[in-house]
N, CA, C and O atoms as a printed pandas DataFrame, in Angstrom:
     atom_number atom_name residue_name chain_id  residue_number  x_coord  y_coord  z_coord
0              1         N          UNK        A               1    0.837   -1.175    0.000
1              2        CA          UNK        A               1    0.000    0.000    0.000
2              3         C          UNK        A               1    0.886    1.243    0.000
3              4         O          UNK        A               1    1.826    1.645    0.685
4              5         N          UNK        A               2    0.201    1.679   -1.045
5              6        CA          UNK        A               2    1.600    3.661   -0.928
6              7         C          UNK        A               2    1.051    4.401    0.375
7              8         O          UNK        A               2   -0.041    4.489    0.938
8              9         N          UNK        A               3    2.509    4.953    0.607
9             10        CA          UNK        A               3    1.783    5.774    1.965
10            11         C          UNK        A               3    1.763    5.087    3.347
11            12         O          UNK        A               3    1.171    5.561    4.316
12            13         N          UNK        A               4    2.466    3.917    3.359
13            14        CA          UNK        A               4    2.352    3.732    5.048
14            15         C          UNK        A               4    4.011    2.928    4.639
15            16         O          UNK        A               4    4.280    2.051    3.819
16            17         N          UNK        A               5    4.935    3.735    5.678
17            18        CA          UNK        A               5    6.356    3.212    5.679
18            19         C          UNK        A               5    6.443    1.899    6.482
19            20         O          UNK        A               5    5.564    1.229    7.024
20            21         N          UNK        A               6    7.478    1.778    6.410
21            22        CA          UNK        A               6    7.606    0.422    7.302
22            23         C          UNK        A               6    7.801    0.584    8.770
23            24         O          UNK        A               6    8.522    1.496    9.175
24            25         N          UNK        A               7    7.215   -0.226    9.592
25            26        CA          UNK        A               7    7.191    0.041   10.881
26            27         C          UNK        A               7    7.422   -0.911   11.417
27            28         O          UNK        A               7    7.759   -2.002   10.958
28            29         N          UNK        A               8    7.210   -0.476   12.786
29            30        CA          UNK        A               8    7.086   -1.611   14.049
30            31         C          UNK        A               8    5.941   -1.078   15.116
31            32         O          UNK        A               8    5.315   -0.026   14.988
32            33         N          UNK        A               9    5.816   -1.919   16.072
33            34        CA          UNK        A               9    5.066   -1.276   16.979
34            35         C          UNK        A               9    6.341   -1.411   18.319
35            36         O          UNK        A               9    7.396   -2.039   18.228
36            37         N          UNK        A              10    5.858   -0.632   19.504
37            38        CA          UNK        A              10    6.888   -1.003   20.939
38            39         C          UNK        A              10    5.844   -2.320   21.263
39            40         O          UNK        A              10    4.718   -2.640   20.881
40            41         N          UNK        A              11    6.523   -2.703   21.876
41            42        CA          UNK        A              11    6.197   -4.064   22.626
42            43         C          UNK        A              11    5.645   -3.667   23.913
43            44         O          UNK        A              11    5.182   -4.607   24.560
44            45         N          UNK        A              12    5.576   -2.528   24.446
45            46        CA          UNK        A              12    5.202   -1.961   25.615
46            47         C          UNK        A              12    4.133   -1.446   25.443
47            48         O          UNK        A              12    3.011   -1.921   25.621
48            49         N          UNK        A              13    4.544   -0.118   24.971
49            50        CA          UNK        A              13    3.392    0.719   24.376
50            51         C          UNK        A              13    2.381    0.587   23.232
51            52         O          UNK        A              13    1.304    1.141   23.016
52            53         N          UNK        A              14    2.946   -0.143   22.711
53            54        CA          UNK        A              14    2.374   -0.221   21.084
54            55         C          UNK        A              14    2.468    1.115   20.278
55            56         O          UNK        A              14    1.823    0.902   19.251
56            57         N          UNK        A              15    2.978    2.439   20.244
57            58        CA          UNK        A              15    3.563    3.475   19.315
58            59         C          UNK        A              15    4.658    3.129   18.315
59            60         O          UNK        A              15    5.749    2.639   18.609
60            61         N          UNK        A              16    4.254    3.427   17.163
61            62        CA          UNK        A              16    4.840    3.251   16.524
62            63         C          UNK        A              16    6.356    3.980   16.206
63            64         O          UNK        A              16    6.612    5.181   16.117
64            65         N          UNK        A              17    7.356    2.674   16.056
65            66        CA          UNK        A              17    8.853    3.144   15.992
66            67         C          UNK        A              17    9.695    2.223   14.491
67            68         O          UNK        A              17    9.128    1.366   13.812
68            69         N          UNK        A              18   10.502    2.500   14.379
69            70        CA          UNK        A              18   11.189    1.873   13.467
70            71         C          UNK        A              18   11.746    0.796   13.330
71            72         O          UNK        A              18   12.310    0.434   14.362
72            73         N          UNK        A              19   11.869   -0.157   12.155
73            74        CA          UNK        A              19   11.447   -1.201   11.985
74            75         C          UNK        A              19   12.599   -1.954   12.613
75            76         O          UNK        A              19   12.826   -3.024   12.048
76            77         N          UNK        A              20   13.080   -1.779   13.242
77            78        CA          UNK        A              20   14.828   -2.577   13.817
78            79         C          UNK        A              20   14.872   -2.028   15.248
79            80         O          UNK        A              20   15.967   -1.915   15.800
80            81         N          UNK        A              21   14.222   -1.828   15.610
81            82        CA          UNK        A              21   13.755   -0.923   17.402
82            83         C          UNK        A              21   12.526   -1.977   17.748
83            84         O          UNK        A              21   11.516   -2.333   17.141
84            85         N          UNK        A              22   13.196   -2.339   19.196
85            86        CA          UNK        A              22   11.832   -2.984   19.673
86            87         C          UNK        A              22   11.018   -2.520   20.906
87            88         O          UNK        A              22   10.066   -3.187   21.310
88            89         N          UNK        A              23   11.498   -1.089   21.639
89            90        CA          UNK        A              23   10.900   -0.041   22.175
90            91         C          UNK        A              23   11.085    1.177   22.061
91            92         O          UNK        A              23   12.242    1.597   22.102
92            93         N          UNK        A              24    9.995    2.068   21.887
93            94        CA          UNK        A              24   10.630    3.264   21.866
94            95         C          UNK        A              24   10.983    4.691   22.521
95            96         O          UNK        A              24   10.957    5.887   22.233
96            97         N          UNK        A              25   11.419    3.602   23.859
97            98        CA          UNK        A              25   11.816    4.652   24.813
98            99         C          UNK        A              25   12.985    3.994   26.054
99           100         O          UNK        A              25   13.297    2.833   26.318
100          101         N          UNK        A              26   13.376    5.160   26.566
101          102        CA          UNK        A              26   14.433    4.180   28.080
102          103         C          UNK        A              26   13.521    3.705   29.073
103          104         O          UNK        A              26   13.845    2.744   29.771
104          105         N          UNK        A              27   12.167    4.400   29.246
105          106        CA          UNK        A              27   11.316    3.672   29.958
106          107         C          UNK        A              27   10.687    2.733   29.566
107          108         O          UNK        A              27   10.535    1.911   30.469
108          109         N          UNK        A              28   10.186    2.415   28.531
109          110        CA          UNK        A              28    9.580    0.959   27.774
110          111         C          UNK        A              28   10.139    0.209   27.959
111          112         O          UNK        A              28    9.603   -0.767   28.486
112          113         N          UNK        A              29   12.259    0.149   27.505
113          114        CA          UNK        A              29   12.783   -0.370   27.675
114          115         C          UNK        A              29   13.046   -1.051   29.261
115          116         O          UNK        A              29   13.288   -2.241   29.464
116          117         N          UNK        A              30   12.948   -0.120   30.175
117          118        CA          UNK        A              30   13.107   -0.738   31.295
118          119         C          UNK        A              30   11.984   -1.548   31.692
119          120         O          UNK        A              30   11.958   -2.746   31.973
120          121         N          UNK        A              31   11.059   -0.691   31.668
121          122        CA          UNK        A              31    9.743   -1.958   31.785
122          123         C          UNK        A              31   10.210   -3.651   31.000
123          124         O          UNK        A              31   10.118   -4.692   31.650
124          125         N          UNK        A              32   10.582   -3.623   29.882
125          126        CA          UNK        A              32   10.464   -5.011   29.189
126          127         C          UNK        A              32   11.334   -5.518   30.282
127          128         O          UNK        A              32   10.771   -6.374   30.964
128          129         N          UNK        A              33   12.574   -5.225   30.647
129          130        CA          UNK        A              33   13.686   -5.477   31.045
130          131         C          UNK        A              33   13.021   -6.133   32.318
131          132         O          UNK        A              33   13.123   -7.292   32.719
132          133         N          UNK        A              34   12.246   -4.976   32.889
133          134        CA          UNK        A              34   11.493   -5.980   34.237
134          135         C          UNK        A              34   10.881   -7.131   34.246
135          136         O          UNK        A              34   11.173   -8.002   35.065
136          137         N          UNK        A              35    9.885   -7.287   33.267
137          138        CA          UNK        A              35    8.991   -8.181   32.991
138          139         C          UNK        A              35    9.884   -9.569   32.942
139          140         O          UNK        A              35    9.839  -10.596   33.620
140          141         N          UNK        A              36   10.918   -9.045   31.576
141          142        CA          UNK        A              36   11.446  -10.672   31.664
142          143         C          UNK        A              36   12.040  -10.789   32.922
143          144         O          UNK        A              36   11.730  -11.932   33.257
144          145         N          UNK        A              37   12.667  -10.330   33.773
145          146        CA          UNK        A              37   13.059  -10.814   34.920
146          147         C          UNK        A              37   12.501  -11.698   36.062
147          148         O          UNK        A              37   12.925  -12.572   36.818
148          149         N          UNK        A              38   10.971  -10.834   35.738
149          150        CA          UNK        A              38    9.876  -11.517   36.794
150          151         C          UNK        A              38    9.495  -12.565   36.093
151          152         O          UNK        A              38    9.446  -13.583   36.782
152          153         N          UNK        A              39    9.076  -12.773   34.487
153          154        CA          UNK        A              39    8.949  -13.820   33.865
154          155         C          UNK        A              39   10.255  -15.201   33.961
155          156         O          UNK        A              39   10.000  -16.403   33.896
156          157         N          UNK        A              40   11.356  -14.702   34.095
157          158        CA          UNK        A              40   12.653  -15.944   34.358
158          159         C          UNK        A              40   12.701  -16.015   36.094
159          160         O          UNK        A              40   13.376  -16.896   36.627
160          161         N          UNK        A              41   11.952  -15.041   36.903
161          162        CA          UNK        A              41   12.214  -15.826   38.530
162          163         C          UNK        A              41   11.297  -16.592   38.722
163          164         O          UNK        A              41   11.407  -17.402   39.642
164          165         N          UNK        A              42    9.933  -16.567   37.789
165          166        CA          UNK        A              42    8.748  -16.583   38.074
166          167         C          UNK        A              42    9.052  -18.728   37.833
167          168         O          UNK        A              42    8.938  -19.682   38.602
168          169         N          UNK        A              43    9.523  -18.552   36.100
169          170        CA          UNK        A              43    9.912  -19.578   35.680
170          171         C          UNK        A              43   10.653  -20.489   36.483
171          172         O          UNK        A              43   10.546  -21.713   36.404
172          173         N          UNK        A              44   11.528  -19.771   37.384
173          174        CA          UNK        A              44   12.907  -20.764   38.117
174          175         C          UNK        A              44   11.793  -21.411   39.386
175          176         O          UNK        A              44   11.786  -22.628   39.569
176          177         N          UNK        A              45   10.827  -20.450   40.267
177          178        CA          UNK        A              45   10.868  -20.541   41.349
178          179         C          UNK        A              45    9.579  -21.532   40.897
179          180         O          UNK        A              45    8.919  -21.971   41.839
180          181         N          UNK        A              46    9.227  -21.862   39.748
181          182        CA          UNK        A              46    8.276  -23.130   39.265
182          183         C          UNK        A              46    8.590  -24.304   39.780
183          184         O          UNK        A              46    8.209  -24.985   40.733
184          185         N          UNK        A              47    9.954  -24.448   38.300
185          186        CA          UNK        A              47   10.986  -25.670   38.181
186          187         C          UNK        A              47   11.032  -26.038   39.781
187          188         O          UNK        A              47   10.438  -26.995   40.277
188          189         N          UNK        A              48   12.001  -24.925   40.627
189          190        CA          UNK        A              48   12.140  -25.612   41.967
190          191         C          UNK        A              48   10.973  -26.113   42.850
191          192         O          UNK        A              48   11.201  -26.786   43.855
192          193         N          UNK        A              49    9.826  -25.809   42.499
193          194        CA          UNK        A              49    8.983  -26.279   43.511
194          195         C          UNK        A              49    8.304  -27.666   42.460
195          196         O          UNK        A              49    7.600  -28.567   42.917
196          197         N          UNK        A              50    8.571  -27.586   41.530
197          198        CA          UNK        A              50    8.188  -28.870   41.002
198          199         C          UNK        A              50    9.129  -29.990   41.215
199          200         O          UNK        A              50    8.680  -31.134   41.278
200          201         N          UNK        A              51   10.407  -29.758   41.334
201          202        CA          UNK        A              51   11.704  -30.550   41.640
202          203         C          UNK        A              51   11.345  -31.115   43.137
203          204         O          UNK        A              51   11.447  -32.262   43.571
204          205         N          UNK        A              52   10.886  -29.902   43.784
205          206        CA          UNK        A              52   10.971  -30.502   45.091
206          207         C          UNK        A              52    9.689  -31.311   45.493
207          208         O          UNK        A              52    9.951  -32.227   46.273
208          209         N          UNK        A              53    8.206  -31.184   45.110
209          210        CA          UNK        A              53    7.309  -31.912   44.848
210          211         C          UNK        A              53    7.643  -33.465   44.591
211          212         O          UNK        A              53    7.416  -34.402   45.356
212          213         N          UNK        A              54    8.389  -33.506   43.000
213          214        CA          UNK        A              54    9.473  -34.896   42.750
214          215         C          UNK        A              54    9.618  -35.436   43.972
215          216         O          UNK        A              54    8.921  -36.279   44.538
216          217         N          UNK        A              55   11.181  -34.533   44.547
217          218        CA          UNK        A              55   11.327  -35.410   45.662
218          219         C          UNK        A              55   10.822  -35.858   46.824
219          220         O          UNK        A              55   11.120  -36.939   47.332
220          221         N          UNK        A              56   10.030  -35.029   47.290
221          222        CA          UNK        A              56    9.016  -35.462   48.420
222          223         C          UNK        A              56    8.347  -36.537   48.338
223          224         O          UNK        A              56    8.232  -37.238   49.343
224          225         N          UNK        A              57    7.609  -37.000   46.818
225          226        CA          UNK        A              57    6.895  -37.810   46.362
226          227         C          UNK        A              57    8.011  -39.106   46.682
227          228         O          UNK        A              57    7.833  -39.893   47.612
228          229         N          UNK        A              58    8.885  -39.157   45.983
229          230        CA          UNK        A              58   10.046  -39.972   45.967
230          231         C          UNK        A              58    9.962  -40.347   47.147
231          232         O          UNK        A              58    9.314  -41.347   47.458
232          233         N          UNK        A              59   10.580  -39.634   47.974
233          234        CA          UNK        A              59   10.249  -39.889   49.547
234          235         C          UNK        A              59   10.128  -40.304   50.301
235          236         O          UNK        A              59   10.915  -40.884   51.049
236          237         N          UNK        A              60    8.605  -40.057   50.360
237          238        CA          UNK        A              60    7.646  -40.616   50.946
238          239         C          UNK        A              60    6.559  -41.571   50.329
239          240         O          UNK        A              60    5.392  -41.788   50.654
240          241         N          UNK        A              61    7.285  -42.022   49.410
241          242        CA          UNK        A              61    6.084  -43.132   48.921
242          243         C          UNK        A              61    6.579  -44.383   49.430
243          244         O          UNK        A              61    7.668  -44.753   49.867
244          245         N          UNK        A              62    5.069  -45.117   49.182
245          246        CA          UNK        A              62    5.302  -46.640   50.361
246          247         C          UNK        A              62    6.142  -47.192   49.395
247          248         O          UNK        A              62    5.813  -47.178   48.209
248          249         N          UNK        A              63    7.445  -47.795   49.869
249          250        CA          UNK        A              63    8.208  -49.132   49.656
250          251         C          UNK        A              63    7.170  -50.376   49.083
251          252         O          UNK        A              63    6.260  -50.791   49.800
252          253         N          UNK        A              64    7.336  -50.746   48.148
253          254        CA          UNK        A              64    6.815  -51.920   47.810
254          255         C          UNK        A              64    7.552  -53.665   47.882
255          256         O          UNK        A              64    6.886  -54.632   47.514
C-alpha cells in the first residue's frame, strides 16, 4: 500500500517506531527489562517447587 512506511510497533506501548527498534523509549525499555526478569524468577521458582514436589513424592512413597 503507498503511503504507510515500514514500521514496528513497541512491545510496551504499542507506538509506533522503526522497523529494527523494539521499544521506543528508556522507559519501555526498562519496563520489558522488568517483565522478563519476573517472567525468568517466576519460571525458576516453578521448576524448583516442582523438583521438590518430585522429591518429596520420591520420599515418601510406600516401599513396595
Amino acid at each position: 500500500m503507498p503511503g504507510i512506511i515500514p514500521h514496528r510497533h513497541c512491545v510496551i506501548c504499542g507506538k509506533a517506531i522503526e522497523p529494527d527498534q523494539v521499544t521506543c523509549s528508556e522507559e519501555c525499555q526498562q519496563t520489558l527489562e522488568k517483565e522478563k526478569r519476573k517472567q525468568r524468577n517466576f519460571t525458576i521458582f516453578m521448576m524448583a517447587g516442582f523438583l521438590i514436589l518430585i522429591l518429596l513424592l520420591f520420599l515418601f512413597s510406600p516401599k513396595a
